[in-house]
C-alpha positions in Angstrom: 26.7 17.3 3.8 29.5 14.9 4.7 30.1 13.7 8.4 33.7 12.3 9.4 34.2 9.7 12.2 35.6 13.1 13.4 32.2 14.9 13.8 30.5 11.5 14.9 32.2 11.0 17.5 33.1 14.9 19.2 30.6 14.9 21.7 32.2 11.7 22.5 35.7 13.6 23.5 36.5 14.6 27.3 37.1 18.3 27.7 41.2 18.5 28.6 42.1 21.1 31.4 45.9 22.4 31.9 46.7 22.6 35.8 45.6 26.1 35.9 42.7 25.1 34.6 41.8 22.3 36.9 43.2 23.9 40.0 40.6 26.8 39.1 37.6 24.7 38.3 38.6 23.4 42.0 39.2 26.8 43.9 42.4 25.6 44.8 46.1 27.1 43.5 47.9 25.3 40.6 51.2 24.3 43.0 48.4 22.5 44.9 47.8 20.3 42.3 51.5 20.0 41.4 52.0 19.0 45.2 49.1 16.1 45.1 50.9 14.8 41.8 54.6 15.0 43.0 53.7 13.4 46.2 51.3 10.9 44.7 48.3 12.0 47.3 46.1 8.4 47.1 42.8 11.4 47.1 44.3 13.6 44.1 42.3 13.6 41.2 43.8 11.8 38.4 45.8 13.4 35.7 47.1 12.1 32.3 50.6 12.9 30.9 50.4 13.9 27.2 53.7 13.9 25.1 56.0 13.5 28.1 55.9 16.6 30.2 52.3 18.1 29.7 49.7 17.1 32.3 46.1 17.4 31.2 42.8 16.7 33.5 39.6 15.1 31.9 37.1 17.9 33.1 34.3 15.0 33.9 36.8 13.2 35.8 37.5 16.2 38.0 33.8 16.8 38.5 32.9 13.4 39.5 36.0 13.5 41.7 34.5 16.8 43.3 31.3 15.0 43.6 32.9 12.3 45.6 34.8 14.5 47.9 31.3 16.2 49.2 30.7 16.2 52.1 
């Protein structure tokens, strides 16, 4: 069997999560999360903008930032 850099390194590859996604994984509604980003909220969870318009949220980003908002 051949393995590709591809298969090497999937494991390796952060799970992406649209805003519905996120805001779900985070039991609040998606025009929260659209609120935090327009308004640049300094305690938003940070978001990456893929081919202009699309946001996207690393899911282990999200969870660590759920971990540091415990209280």
């Amino acid at each position: 069997m051949i393995t590709t850099a591809t298969d090497e390194h999937r494991g390796s590859v952060p799970e992406l999560l649209t805003t519905p996604e996120a805001a779900a994984l985070l039991r609040v509604s998606p025009r929260t999360m659209e609120d935090w980003g327009r308004r640049g909220v300094a305690f938003a969870p940070h978001y990456v903008r893929v081919g202009g318009h699309r946001i996207v949220y690393r899911r282990d980003e999200l969870l660590e930032w759920l971990d540091g908002r415990a209280a």
